[in-house]
GUVEXDREN-219938 format. One record per residue (C-alpha): residue in three letters; x, y, z. Coordinates in steps of 0.5 Angstrom, whole numbers, padded with zeros to 4 digits, always signed. Layout:
// residues N
ALAXYZ
...
***
This chain:
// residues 580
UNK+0028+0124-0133
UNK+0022+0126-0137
UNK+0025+0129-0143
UNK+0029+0122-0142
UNK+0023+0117-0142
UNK+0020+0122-0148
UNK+0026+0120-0152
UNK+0025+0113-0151
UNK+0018+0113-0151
UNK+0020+0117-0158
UNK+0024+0112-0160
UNK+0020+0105-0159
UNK+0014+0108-0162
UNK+0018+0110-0169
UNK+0017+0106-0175
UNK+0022+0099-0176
UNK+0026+0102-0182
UNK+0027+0108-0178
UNK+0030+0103-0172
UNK+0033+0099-0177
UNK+0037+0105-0181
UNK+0041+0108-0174
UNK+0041+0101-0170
UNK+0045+0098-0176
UNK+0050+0104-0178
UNK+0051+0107-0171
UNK+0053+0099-0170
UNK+0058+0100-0176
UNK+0060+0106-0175
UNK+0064+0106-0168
UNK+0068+0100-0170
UNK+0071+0103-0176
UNK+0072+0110-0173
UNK+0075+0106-0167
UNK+0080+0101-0172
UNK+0081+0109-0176
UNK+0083+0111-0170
UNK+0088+0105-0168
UNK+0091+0105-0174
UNK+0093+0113-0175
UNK+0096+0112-0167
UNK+0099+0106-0166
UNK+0099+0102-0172
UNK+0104+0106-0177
UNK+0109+0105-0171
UNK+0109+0097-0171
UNK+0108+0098-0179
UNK+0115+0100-0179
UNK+0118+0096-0174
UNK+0115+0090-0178
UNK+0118+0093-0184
UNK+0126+0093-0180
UNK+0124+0086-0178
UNK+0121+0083-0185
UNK+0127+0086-0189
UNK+0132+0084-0184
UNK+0129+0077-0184
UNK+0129+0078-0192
UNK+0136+0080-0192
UNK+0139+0075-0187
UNK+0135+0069-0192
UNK+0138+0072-0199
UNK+0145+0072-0195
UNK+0145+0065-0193
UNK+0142+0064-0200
UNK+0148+0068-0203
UNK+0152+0064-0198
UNK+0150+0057-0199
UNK+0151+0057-0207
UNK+0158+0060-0205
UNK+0160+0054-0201
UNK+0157+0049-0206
UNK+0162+0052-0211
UNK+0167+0051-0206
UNK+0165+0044-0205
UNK+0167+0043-0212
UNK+0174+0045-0211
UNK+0175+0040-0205
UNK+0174+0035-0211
UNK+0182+0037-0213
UNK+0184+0035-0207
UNK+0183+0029-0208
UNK+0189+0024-0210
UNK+0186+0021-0214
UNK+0183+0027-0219
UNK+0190+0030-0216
UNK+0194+0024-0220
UNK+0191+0023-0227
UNK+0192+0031-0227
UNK+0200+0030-0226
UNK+0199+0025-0230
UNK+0196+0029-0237
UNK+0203+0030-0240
UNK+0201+0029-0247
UNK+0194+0030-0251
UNK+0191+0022-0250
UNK+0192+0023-0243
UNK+0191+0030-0243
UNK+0184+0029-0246
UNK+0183+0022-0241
UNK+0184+0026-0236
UNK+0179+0032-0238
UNK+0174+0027-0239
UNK+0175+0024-0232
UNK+0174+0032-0229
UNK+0169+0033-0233
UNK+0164+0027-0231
UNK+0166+0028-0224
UNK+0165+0035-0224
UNK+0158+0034-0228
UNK+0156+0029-0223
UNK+0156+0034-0217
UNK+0154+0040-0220
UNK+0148+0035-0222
UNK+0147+0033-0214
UNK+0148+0041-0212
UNK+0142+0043-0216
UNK+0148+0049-0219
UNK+0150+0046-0226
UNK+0146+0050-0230
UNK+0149+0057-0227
UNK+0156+0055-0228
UNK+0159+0057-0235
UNK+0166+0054-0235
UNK+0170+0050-0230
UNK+0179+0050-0231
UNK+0184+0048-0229
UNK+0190+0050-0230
UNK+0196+0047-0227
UNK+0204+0050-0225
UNK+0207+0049-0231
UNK+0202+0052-0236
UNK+0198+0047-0239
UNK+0190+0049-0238
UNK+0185+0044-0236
UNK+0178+0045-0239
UNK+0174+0041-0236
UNK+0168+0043-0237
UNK+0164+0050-0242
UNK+0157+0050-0241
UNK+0157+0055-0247
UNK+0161+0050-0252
UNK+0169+0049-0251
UNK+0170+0053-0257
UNK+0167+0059-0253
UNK+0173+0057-0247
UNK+0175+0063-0243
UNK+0183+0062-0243
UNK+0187+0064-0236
UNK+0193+0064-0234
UNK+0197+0064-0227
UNK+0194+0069-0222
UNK+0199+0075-0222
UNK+0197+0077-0215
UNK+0196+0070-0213
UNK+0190+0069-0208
UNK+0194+0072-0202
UNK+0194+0069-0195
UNK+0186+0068-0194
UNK+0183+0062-0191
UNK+0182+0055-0196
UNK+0186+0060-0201
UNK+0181+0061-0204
UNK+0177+0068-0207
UNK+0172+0071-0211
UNK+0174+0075-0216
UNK+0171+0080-0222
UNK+0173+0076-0229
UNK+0176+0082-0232
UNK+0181+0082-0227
UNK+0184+0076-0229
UNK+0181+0076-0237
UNK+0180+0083-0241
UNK+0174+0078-0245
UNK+0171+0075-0237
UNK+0166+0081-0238
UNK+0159+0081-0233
UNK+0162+0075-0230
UNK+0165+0073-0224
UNK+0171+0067-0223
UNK+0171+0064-0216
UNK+0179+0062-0216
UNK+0181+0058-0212
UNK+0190+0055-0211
UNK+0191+0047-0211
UNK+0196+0045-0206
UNK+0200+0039-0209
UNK+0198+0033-0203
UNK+0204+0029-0205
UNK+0210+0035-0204
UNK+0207+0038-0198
UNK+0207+0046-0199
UNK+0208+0046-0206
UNK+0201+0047-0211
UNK+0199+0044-0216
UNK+0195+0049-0220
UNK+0189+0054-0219
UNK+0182+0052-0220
UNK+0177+0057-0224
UNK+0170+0057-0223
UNK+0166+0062-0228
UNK+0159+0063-0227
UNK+0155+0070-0230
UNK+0153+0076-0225
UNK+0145+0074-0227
UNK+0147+0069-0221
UNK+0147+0074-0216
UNK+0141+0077-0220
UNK+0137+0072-0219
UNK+0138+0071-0212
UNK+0137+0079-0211
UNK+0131+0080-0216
UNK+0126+0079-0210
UNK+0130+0085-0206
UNK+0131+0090-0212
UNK+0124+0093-0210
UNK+0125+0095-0203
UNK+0133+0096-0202
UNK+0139+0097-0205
UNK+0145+0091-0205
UNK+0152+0092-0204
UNK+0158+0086-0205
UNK+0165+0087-0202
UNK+0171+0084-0201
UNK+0175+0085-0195
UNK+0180+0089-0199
UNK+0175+0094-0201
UNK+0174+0091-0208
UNK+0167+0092-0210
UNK+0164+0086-0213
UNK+0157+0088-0214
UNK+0152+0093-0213
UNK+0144+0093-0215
UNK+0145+0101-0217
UNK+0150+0100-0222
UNK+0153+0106-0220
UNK+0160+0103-0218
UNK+0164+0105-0212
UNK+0161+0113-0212
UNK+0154+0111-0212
UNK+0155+0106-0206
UNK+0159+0111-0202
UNK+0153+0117-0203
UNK+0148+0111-0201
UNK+0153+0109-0195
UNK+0154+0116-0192
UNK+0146+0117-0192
UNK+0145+0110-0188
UNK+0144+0109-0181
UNK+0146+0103-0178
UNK+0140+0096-0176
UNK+0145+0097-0169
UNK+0143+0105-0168
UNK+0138+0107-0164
UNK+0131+0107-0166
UNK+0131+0115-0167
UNK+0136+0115-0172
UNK+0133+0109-0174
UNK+0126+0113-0176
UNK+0130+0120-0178
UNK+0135+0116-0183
UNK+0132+0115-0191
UNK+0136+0108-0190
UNK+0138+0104-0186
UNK+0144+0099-0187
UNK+0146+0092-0185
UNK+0151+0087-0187
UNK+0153+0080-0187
UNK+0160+0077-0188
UNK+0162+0071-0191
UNK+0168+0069-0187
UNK+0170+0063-0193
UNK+0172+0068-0198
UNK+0173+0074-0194
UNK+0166+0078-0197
UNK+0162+0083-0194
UNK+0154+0084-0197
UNK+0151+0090-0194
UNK+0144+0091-0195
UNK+0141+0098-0195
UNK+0134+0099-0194
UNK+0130+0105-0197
UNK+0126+0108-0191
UNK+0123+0112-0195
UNK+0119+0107-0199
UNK+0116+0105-0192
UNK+0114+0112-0189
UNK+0112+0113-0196
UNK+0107+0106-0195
UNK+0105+0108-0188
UNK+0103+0114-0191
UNK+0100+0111-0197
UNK+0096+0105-0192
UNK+0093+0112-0188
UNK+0091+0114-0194
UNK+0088+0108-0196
UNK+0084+0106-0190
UNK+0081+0113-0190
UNK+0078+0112-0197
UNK+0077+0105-0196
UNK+0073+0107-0188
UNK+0069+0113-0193
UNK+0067+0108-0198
UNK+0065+0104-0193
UNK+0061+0108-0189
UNK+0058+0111-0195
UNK+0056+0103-0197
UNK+0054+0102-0191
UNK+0049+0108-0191
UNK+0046+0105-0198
UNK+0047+0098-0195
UNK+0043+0100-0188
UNK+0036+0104-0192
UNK+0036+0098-0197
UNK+0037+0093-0192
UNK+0032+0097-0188
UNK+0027+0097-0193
UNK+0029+0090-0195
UNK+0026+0087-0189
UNK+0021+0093-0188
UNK+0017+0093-0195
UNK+0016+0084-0194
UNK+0014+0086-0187
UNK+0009+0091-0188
UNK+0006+0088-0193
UNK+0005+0081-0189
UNK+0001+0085-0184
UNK-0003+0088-0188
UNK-0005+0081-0191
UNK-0005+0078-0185
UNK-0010+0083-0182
UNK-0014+0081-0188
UNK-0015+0075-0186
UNK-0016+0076-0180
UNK-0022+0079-0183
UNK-0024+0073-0187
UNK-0021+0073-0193
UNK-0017+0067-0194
UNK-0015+0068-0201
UNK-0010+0073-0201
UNK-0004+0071-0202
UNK+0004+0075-0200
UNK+0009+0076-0207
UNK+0015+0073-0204
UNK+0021+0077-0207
UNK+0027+0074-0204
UNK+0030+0067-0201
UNK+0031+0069-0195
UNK+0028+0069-0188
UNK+0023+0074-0189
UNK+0021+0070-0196
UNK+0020+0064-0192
UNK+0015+0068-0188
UNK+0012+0070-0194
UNK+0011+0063-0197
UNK+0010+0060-0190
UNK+0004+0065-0189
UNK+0002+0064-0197
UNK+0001+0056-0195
UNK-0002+0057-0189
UNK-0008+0062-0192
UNK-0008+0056-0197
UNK-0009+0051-0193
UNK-0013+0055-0188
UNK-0017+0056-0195
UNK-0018+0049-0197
UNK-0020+0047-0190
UNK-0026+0052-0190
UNK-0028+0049-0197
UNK-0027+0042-0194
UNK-0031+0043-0189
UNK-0036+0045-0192
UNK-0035+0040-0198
UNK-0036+0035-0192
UNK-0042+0037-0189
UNK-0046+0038-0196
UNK-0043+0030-0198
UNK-0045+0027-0191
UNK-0053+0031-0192
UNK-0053+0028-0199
UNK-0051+0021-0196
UNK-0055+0021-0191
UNK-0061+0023-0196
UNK-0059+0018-0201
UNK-0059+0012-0195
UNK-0066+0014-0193
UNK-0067+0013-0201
UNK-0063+0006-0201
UNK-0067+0004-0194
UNK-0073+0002-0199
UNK-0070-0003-0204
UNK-0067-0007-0199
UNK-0073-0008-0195
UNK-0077-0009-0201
UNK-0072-0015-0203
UNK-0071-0018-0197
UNK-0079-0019-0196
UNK-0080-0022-0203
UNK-0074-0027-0201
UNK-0078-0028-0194
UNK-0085-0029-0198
UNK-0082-0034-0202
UNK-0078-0038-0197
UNK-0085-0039-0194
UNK-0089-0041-0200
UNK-0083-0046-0201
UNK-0084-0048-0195
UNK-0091-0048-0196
UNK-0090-0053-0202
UNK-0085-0058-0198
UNK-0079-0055-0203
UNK-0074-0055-0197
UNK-0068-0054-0201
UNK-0070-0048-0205
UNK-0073-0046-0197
UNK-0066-0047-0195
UNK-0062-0043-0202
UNK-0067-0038-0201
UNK-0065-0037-0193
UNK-0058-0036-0195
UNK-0058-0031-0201
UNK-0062-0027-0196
UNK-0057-0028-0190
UNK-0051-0026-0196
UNK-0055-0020-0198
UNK-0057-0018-0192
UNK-0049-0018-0189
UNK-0047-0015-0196
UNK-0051-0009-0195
UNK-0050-0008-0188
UNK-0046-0002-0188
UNK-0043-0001-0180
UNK-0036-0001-0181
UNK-0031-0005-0185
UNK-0029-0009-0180
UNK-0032-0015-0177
UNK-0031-0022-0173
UNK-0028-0028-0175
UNK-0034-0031-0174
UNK-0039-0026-0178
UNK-0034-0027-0185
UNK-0035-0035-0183
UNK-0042-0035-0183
UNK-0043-0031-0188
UNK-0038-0036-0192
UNK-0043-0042-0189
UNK-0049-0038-0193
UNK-0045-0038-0199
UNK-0043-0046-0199
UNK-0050-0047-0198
UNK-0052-0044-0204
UNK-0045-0047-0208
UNK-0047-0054-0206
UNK-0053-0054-0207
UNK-0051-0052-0214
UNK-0045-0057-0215
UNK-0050-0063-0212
UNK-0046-0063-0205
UNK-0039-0065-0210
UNK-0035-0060-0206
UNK-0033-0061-0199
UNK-0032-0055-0194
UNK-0028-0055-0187
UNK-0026-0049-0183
UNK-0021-0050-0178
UNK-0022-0043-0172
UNK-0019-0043-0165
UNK-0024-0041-0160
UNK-0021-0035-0158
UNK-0020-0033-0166
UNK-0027-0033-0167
UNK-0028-0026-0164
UNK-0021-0023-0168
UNK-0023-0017-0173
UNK-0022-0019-0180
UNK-0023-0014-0186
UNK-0030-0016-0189
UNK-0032-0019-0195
UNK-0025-0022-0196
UNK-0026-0030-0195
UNK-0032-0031-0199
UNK-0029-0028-0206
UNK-0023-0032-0204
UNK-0027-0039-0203
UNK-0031-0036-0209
UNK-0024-0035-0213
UNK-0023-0043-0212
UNK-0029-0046-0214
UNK-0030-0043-0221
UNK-0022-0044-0222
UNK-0020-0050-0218
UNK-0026-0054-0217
UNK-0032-0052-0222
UNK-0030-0057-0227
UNK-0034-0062-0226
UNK-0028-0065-0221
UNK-0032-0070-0216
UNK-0029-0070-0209
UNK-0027-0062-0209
UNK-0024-0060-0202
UNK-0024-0053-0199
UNK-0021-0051-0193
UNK-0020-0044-0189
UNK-0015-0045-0183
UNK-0014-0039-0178
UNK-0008-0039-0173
UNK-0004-0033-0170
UNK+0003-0032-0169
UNK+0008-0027-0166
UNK+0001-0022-0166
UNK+0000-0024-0174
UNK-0006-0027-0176
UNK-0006-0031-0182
UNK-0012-0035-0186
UNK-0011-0039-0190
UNK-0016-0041-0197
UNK-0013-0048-0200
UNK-0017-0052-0205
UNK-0014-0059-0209
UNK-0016-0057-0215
UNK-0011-0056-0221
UNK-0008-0050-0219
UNK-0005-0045-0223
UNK-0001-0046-0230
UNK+0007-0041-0228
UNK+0006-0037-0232
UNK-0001-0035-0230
UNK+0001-0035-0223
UNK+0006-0029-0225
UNK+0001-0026-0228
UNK-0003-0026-0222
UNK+0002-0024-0217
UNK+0005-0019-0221
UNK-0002-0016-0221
UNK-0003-0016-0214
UNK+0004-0012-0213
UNK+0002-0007-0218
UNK+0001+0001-0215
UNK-0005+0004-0219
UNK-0012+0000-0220
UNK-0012-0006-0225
UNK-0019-0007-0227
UNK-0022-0015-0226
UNK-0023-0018-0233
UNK-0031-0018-0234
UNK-0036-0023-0233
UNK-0032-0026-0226
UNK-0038-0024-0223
UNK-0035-0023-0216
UNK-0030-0018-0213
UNK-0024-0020-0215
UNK-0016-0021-0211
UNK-0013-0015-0213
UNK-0020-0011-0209
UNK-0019-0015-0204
UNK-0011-0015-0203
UNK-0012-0007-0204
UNK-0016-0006-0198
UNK-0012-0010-0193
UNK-0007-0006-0195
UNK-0011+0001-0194
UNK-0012-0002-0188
UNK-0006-0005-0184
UNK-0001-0003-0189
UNK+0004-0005-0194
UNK+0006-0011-0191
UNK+0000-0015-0190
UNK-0004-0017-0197
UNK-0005-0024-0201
UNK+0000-0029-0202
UNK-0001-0035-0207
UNK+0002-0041-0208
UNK+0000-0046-0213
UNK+0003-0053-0216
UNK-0001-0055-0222
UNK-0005-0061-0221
UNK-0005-0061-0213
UNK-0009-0055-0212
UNK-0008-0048-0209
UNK-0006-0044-0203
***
């Protein structure tokens, strides 16, 4: 036990790449020795089952292939038993009627051939009938190239349909390399009599094709029922065949002499055309793949535990090296040093580490010089505004000085434009805050009308429209005065007698809205564009010069600042009606 707990003791106090390099290949390797081990024991077995079962599944599906290509031939024969066709045949007595008839045979042999899908393997189609006289009804290769035929001497025996397969040189010297399906025509109208024989002539690249795919796994055989070899894959004739057939074991033997046998038969009748295809599968080639396939599982199990030794160091060093040096950063930082800054290598989960503690050293970097930039701004201020503290005071006791010497020399009026300048002053350098009450920014709006009216002689009449309980609603300060101001000076600072101006409050759905309307001359559309296009623009637009006042586009800015995009200034004017 205390060796044990020294071991683990060991293994928990070693360095990560050390921990990482055995845990990952001692992971990799136990499966791949288990799948090796798997493999070798029972895997060849069921790579040799499947092999019987695959090339039998092959074979049955390139038989009933073979067959089915047979049986469409044989559906082009049946059209001879029609009456129809069997009349224009008994009718072709002469050359015109002859060729009538052959053109008939050929449009409707062509038409089925089509619909069959077999036209293009079929070379030649003839009928020849009792007395002789040959039909050609259709040569693939150019009637000139018409292959003839003449009565089967050994007729096609008593099979079923009357019908056989036969190798071409059987019934012509010059039908090399081909095969004819011949089949004997019954006359329908002289009951057992027969009308003719129908010869089908197609290449033995027929065969070739449907048995290319097999050609590298097992040989083919086709033999009549008579014994008459038809075709063989190895084209070595009947000897060949013979040897491959005393060196086969039958699909039916037991599976013992089925893994001793170096081949392996099976046959297919066609039961039609008395035809038997036997399929001799190499087993050597198999066992020689099981071998193969062992021998490439173990080097391909041997790269890759080699790959996997190279992969697990570099994966190992791949996490360790970024991880280390981290640490190493992040202890640096820990000591104070907020300007180090990790290389990031790699787009992976470590590389996102890595960037995330490179913006965090950055962001922890910026905070301190900001902190530090904030306290060094508020103490500049705080010195500045005992400094601006002097200038107001000053002002504003001149303007109370003046005032009283007004006063002294009965100029009321003067007294009372003096009172509310400063009251305007002393509201526009107040600096607790942005916001204010509704009713501060009307009062200071009623300090300023004061001054307009008395510079306009009275001509501008004013009327605010607040509910009680808006009066203490917070408004952004300084918002209404330019507002008022910017009606005067465009509106109503013409020389118009009976100028109005009126500022409503009202609030609906928790919105308030307050409203400057003036009946001045309003605003030409274009310049109205102009104006709105202005006040939606994003960057600062400057005021044109000598407005003397703080313009729409400030105002619009900061109500937005403050209660966001959706609230602002909205214009409407109609010219020669005045402004809202």
């Amino acid at each position: 036990n205390c060796v044990k707990r020294m071991r683990i003791k060991t293994w928990m106090e070693s360095r990560l790449n050390r921990k990482i390099f055995l845990s990952f290949l001692t992971v990799s390797l136990i499966p791949l020795c288990i799948v090796y081990c798997y493999i070798n024991s029972a895997y060849s077995e069921k790579l040799r089952s499947d092999a019987f079962t695959l090339n039998q599944l092959t074979e049955r599906n390139t038989a009933v292939l073979l067959e089915d290509y047979l049986t469409k031939i044989e559906y082009i024969s049946n059209l001879f038993f029609d009456s129809d066709t069997q009349a224009m045949i008994r009718g072709a007595s002469d050359p015109l009627s002859s060729y009538s008839a052959r053109m008939a045979l050929e449009k409707k042999v062509r038409v089925n051939l089509d619909l069959f899908k077999v036209m293009a393997y079929v070379d030649q189609v003839t009928f020849l009938k009792q007395d002789g006289t040959a039909i050609n009804v259709m040569n693939s290769l150019g009637y000139a190239d018409t292959i003839p035929f003449s009565a089967p001497q050994e007729g096609v025996g008593k099979r079923f349909k009357n019908q056989r397969l036969m190798q071409g040189d059987k019934l012509n010297e010059s039908c090399t390399d081909k095969y004819v399906y011949l089949r004997q025509i019954d006359d329908l109208d002289m009951g057992n009599g027969t009308l003719g024989w129908l010869f089908i002539v197609f290449d033995r690249d027929q065969f070739d094709l449907l048995l290319q795919d097999l050609r590298a796994v097992l040989n083919t055989e086709i033999v009549m029922d008579d014994g008459q070899l038809l075709y063989d894959t190895t084209n070595g004739g009947p000897d060949a065949v013979n040897r491959l057939r005393a060196a086969s074991v039958s699909y039916s033997a037991p599976s013992k002499e089925r893994r001793r046998a170096e081949r392996i038969s099976w046959d297919y009748h066609i039961e039609n055309l008395g035809i038997s295809v036997t399929f001799f599968d190499d087993m050597k080639g198999v066992e020689s793949n099981i071998r193969a396939l062992s021998i490439m599982t173990g080097t391909v199990i041997f790269v890759t535990v080699l790959i996997i030794l190279a992969a697990s160091f570099l994966f190992s060093e791949t996490i360790v090296r970024p991880v280390t040096r981290l640490h190493r950063n992040l202890v640096r930082v820990k000591e104070g040093d907020y300007t180090v800054r990790v290389q990031v290598e790699t787009r992976d989960e470590v590389g996102d580490l890595c960037e995330a503690f490179n913006g965090m050293a950055e962001e922890i970097d910026r905070l301190v010089n900001q902190v530090y930039s904030v306290e060094l701004k508020e103490k500049e201020a705080a010195i500045k505004a005992l400094q601006a503290q002097i200038n107001p005071h000053f002002l504003y006791n001149t303007l109370d000085m003046i005032k009283s010497m007004a006063e002294l020399n009965g100029a009321l009026q003067v007294s009372e434009m003096i009172m509310a300048l400063s009251k305007l002053f002393r509201y526009a350098t107040h600096t607790d805050g942005v916001l204010v009450t509704i009713r501060e920014e009307l009062e200071n709006l009623s300090s300023y009308m004061t001054i307009v009216n008395a510079r306009f002689g009275g001509r501008i009449e004013f009327a605010a429209r607040v509910p009680e309980e808006l009066l203490t609603e917070s408004i952004v300060k300084v918002c209404l005065q330019p507002l008022v101001e910017n009606a005067i000076s465009h509106g109503l600072g013409r020389g118009r007698a009976g100028g109005r101006i009126a500022v409503t409050v009202e609030k609906e759905n928790g919105i308030i809205t307050v409203t400057v309307e003036d009946n001045g001359g309003g605003i030409l559309p274009d310049r109205l564009e102009e104006i709105r296009n202005r006040l939606e623009r994003k960057e600062h637009v400057e005021e044109e010069s000598g407005r003397g006042h703080v313009g729409l586009k400030n105002i619009h800015d900061r109500i937005r600042l403050y209660y966001g995009e959706t609230y602002g200034i909205v214009i409407d004017s109609f010219p020669e009606r005045g402004t809202v």
